[in-house]
Backbone atoms as SQL, in Angstrom:
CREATE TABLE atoms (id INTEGER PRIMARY KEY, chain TEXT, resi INTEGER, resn TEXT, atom TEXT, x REAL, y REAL, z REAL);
INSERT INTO atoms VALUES
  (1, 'A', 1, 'UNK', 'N', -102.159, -72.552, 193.582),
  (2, 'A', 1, 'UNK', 'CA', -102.391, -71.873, 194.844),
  (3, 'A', 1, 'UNK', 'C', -101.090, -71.911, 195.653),
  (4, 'A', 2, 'UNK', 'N', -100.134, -70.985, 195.381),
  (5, 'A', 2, 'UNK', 'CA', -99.193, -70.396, 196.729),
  (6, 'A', 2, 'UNK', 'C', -99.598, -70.036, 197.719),
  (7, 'A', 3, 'UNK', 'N', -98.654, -70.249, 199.162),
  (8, 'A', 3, 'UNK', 'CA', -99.146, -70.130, 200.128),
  (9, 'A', 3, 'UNK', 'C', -97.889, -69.754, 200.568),
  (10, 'A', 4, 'UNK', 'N', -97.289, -68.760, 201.414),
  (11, 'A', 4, 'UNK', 'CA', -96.048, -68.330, 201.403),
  (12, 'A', 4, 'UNK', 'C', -96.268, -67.903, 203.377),
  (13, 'A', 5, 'UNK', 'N', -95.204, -67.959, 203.782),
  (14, 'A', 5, 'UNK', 'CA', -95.555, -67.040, 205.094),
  (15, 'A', 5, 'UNK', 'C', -93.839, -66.529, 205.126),
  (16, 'A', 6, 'UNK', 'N', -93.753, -65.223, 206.258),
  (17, 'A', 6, 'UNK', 'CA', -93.189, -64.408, 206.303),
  (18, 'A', 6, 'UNK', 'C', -93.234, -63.700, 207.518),
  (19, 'A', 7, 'UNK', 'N', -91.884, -63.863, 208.455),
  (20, 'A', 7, 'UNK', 'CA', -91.883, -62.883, 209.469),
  (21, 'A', 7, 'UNK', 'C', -91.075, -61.380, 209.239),
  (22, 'A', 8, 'UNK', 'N', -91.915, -60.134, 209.612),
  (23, 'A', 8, 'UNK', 'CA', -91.272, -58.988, 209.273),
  (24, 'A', 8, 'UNK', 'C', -90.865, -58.397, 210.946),
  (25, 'A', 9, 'UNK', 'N', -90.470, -57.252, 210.987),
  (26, 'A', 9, 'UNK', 'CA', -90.485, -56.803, 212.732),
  (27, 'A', 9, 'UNK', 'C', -91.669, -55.679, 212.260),
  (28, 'A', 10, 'UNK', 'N', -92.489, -55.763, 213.061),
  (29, 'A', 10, 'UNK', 'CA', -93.508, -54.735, 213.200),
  (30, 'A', 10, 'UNK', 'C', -93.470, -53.474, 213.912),
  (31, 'A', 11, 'UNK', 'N', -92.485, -53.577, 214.661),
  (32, 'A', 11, 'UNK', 'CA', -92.757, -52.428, 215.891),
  (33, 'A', 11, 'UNK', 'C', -91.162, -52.490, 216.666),
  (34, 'A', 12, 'UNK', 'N', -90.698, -51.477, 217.062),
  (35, 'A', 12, 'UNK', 'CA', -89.093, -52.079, 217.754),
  (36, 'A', 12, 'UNK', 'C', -89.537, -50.513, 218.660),
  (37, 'A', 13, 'UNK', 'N', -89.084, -50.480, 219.869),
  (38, 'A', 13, 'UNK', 'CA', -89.126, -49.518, 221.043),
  (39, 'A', 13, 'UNK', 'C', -87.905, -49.746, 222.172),
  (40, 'A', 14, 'UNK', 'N', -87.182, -48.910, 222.054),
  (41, 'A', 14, 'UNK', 'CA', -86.476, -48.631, 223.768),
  (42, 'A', 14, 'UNK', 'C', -86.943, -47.952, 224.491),
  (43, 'A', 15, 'UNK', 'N', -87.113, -48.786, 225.441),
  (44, 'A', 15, 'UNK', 'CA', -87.750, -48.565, 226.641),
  (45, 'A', 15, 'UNK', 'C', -86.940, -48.472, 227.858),
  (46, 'A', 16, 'UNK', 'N', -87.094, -47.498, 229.034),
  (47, 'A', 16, 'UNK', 'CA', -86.622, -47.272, 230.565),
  (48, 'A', 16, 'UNK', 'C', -85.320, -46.894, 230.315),
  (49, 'A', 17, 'UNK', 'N', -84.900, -46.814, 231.457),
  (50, 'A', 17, 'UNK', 'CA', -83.589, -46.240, 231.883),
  (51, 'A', 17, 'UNK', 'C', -82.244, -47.146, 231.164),
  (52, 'A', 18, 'UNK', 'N', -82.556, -48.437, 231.242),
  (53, 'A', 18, 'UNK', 'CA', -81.483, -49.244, 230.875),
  (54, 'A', 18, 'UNK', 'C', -81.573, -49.994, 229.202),
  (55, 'A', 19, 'UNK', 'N', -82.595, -48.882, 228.488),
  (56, 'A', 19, 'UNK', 'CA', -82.688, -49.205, 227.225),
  (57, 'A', 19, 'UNK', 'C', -82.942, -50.113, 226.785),
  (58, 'A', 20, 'UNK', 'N', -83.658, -51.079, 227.097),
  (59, 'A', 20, 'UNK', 'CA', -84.290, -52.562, 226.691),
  (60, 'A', 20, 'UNK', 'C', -84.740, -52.397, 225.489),
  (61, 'A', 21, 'UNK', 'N', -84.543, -53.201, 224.784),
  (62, 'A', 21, 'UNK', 'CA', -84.985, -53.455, 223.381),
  (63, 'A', 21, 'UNK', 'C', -86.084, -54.218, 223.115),
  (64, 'A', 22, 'UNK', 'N', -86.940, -53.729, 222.659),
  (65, 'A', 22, 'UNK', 'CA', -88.404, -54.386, 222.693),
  (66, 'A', 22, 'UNK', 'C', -88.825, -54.673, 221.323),
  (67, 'A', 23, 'UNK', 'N', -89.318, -55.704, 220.929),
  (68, 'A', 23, 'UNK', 'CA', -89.406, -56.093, 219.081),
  (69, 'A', 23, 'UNK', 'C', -90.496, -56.795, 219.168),
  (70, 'A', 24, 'UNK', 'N', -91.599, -56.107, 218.365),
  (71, 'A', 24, 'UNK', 'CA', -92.866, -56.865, 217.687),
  (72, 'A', 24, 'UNK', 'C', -92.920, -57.402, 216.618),
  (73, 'A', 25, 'UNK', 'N', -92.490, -58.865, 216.547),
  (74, 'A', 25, 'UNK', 'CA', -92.735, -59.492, 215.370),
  (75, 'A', 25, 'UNK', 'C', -93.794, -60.114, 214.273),
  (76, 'A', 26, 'UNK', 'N', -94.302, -59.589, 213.167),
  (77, 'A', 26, 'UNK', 'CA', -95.547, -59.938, 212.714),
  (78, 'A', 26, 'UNK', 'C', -95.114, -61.259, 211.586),
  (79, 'A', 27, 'UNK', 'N', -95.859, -62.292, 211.995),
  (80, 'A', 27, 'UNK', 'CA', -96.078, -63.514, 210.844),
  (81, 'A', 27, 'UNK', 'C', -97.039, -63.370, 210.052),
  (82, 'A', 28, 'UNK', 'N', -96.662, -62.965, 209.054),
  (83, 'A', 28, 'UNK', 'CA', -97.385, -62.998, 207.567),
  (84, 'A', 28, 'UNK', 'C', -97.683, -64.047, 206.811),
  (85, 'A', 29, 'UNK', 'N', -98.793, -65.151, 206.426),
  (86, 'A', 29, 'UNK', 'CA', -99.513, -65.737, 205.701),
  (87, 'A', 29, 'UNK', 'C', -99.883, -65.233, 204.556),
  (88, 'A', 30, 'UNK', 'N', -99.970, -65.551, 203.312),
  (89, 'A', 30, 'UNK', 'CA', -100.188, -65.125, 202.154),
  (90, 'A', 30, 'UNK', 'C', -100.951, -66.396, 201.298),
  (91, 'A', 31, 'UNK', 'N', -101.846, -66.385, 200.592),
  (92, 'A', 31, 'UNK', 'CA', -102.168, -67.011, 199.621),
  (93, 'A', 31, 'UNK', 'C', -102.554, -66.629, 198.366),
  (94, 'A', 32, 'UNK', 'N', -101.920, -66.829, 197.342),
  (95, 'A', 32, 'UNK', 'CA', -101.421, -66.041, 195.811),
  (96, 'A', 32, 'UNK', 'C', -101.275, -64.874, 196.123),
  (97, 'A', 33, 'UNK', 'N', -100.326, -64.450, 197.089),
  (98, 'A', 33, 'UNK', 'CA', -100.231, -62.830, 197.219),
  (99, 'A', 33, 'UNK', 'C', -100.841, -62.088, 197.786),
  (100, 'A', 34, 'UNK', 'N', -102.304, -62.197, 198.631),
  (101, 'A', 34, 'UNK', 'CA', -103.144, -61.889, 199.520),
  (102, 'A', 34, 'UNK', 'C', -102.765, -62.924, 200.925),
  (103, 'A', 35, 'UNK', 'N', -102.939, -61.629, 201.781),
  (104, 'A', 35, 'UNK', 'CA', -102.725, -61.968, 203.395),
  (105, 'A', 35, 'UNK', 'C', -104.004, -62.239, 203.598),
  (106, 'A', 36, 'UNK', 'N', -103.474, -63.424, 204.357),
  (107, 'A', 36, 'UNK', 'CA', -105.015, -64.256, 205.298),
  (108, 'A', 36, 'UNK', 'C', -104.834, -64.823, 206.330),
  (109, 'A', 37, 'UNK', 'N', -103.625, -64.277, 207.054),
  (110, 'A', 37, 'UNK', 'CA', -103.659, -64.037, 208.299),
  (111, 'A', 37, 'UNK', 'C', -102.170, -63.625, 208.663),
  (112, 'A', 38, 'UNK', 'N', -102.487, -62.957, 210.193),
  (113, 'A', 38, 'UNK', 'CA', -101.118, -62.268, 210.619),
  (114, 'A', 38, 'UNK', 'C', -101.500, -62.219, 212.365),
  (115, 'A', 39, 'UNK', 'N', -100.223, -62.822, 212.562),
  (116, 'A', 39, 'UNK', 'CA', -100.081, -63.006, 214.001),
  (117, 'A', 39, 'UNK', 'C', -98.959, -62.548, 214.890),
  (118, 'A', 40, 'UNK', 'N', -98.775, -61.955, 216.265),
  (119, 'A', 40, 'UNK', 'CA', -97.723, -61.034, 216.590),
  (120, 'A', 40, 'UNK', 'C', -97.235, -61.647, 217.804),
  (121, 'A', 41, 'UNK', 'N', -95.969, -61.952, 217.817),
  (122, 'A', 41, 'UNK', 'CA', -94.702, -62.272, 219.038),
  (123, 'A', 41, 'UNK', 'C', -93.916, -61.116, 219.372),
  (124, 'A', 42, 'UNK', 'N', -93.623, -61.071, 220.302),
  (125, 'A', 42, 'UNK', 'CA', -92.996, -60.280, 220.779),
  (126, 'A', 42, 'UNK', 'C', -91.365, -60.853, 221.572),
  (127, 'A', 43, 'UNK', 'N', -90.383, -59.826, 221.627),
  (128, 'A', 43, 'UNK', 'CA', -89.280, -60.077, 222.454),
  (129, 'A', 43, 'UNK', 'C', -88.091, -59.010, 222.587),
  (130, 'A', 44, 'UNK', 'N', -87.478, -59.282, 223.593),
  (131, 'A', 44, 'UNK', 'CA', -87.142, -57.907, 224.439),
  (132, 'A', 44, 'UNK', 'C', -85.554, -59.043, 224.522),
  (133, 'A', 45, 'UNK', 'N', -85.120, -57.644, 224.737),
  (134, 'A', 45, 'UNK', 'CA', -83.121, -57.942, 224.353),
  (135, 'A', 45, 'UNK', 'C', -82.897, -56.623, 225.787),
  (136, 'A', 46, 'UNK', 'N', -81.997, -57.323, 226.747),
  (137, 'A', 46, 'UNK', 'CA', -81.268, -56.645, 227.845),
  (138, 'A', 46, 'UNK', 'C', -79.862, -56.498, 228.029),
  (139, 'A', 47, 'UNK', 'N', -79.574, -55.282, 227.814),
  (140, 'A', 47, 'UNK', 'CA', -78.064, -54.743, 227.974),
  (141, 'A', 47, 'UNK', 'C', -77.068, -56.133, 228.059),
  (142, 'A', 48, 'UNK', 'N', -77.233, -57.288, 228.730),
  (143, 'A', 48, 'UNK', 'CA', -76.061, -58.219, 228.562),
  (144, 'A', 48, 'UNK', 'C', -76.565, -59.270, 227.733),
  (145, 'A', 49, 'UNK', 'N', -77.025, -58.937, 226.808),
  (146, 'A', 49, 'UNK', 'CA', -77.417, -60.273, 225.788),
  (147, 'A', 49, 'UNK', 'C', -76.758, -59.474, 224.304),
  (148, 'A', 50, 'UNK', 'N', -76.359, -60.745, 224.087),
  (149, 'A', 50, 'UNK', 'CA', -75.788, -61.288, 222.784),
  (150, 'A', 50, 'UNK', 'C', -76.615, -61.272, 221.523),
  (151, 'A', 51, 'UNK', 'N', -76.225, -59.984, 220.812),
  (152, 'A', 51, 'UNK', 'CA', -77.356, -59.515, 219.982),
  (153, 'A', 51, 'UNK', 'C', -76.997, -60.198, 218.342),
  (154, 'A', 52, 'UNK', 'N', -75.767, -60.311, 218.136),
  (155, 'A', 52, 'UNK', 'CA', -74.640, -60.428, 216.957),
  (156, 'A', 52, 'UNK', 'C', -75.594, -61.115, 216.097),
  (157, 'A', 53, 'UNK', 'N', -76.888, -62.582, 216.778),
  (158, 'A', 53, 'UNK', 'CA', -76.974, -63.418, 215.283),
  (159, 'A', 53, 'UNK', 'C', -78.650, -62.407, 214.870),
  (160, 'A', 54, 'UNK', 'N', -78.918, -61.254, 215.618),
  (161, 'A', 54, 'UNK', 'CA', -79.930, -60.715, 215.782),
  (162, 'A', 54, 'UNK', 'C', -80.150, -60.175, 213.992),
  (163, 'A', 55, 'UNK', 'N', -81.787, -59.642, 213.621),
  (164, 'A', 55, 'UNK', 'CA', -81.445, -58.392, 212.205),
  (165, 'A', 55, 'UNK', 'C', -80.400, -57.334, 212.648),
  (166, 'A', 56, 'UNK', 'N', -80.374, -57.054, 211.637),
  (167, 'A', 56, 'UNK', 'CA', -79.668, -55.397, 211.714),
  (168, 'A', 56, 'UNK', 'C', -80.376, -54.583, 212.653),
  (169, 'A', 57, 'UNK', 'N', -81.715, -54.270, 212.411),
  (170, 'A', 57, 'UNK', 'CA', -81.872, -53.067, 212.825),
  (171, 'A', 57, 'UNK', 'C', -81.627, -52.780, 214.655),
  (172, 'A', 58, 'UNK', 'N', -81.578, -54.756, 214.978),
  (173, 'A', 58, 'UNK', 'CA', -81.642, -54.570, 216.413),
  (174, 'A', 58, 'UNK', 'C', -79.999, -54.505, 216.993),
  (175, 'A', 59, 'UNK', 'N', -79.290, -54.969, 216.178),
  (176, 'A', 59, 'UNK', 'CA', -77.972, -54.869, 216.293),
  (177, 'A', 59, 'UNK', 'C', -77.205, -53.487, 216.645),
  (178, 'A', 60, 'UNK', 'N', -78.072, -52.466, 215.156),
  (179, 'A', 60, 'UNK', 'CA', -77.704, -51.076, 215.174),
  (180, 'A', 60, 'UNK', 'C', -77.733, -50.231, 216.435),
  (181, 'A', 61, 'UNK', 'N', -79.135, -50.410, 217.123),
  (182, 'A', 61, 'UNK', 'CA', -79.610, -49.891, 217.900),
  (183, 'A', 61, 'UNK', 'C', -78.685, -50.474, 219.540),
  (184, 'A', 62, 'UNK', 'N', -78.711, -51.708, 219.555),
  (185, 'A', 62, 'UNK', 'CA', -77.509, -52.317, 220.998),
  (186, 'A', 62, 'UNK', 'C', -75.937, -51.261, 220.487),
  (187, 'A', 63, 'UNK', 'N', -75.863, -51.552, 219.571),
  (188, 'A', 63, 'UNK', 'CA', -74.844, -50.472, 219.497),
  (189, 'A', 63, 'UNK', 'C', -74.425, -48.927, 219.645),
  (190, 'A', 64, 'UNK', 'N', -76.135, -48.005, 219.742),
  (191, 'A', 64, 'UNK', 'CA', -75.764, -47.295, 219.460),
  (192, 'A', 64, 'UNK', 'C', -76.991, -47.003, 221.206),
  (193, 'A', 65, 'UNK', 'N', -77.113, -47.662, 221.830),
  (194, 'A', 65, 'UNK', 'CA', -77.353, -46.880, 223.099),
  (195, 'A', 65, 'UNK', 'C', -76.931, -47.784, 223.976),
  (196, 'A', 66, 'UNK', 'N', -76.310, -49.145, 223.792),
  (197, 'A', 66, 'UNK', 'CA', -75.863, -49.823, 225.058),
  (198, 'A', 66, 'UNK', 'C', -74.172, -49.238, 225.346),
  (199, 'A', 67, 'UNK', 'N', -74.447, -48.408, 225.534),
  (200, 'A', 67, 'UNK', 'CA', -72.589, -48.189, 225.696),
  (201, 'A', 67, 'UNK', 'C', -72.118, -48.579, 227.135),
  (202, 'A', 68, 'UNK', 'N', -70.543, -48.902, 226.965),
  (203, 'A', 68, 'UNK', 'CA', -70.216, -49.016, 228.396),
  (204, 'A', 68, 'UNK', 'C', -70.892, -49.149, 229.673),
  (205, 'A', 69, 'UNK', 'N', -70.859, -47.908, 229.432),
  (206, 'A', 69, 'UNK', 'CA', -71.650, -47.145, 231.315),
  (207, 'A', 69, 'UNK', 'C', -72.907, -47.974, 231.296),
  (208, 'A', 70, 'UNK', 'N', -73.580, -48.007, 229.987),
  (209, 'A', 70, 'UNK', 'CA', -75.284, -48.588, 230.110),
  (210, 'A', 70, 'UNK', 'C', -74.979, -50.209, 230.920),
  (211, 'A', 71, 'UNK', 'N', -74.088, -50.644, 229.922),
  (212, 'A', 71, 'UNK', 'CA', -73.901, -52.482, 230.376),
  (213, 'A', 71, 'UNK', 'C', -73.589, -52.197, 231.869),
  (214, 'A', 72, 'UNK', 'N', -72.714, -51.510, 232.494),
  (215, 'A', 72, 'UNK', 'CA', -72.022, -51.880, 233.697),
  (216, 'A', 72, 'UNK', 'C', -73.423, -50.525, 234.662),
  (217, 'A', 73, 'UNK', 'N', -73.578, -50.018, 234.244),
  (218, 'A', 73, 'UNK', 'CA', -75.869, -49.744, 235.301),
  (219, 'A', 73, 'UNK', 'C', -76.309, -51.290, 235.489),
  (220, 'A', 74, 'UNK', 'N', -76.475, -51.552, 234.249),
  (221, 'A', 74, 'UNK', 'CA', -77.157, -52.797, 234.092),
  (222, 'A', 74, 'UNK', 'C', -76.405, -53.728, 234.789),
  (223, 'A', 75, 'UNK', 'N', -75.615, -53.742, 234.883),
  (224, 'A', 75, 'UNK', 'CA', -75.022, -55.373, 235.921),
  (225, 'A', 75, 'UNK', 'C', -74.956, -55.241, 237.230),
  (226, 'A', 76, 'UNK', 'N', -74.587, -53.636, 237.435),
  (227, 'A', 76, 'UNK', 'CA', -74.932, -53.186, 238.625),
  (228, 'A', 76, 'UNK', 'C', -76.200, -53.577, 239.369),
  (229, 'A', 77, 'UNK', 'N', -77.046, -53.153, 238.263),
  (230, 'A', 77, 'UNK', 'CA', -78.546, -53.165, 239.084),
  (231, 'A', 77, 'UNK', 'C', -79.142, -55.174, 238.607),
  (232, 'A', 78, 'UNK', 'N', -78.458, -55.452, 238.561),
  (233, 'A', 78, 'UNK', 'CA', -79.121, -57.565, 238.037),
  (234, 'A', 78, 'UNK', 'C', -78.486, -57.457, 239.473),
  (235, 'A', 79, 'UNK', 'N', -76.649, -57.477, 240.201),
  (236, 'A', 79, 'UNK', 'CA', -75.857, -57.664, 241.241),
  (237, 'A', 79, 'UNK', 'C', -76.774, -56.894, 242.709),
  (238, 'A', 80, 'UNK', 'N', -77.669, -56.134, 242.405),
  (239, 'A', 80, 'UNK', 'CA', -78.266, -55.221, 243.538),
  (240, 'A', 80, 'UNK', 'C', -79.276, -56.064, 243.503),
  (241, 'A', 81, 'UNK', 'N', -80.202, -56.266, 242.826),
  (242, 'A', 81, 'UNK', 'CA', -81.630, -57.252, 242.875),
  (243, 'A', 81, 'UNK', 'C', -80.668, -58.591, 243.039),
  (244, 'A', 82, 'UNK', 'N', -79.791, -59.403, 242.979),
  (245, 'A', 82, 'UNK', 'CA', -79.286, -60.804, 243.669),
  (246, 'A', 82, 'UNK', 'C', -79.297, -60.260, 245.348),
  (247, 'A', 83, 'UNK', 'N', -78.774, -59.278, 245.492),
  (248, 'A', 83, 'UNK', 'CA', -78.161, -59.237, 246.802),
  (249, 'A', 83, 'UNK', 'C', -79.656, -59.032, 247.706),
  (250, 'A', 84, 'UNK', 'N', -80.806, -58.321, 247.222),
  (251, 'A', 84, 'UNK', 'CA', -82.055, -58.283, 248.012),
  (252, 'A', 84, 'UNK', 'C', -82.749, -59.540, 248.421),
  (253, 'A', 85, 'UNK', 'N', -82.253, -60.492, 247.480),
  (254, 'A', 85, 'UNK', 'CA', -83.701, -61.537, 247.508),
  (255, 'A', 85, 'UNK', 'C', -83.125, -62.617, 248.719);
């Protein structure tokens, strides 16, 4: 009797104006090769985070809509919400 488990990404979405990266992660349980159970985490990546030790696919994606202008919106608007509170 093997019993194996396994996290895959289930679901990945950019979301809003400042492109947040949103990732549904599913944990896979297996016993002899049949799933018998699966459970879902979630987590979200923002324009100034450090994606590098991330999978690929989330890497690809910081690369290919966080550009410049996006990071410096984004610090803009973290520096505008400090200055309200």
């Amino acid at each position: 009797m093997a019993i194996t488990k396994e996290t895959i990404i289930g679901q990945i979405e950019i979301v809003g104006e400042y492109k947040i990266i949103q990732i549904a992660y599913d944990t896979i349980i297996k016993e002899d090769g049949k799933e018998i159970s699966r459970t879902r985490s979630r987590n979200s990546f923002t324009p100034d985070k450090d994606v590098s030790s991330e999978e690929k696919e989330i890497k690809d994606l910081a690369n290919l809509y966080w550009t410049d202008e996006l990071k410096t919106a984004w610090r803009s608007k973290l520096d505008k919400d400090l200055e309200g509170k």
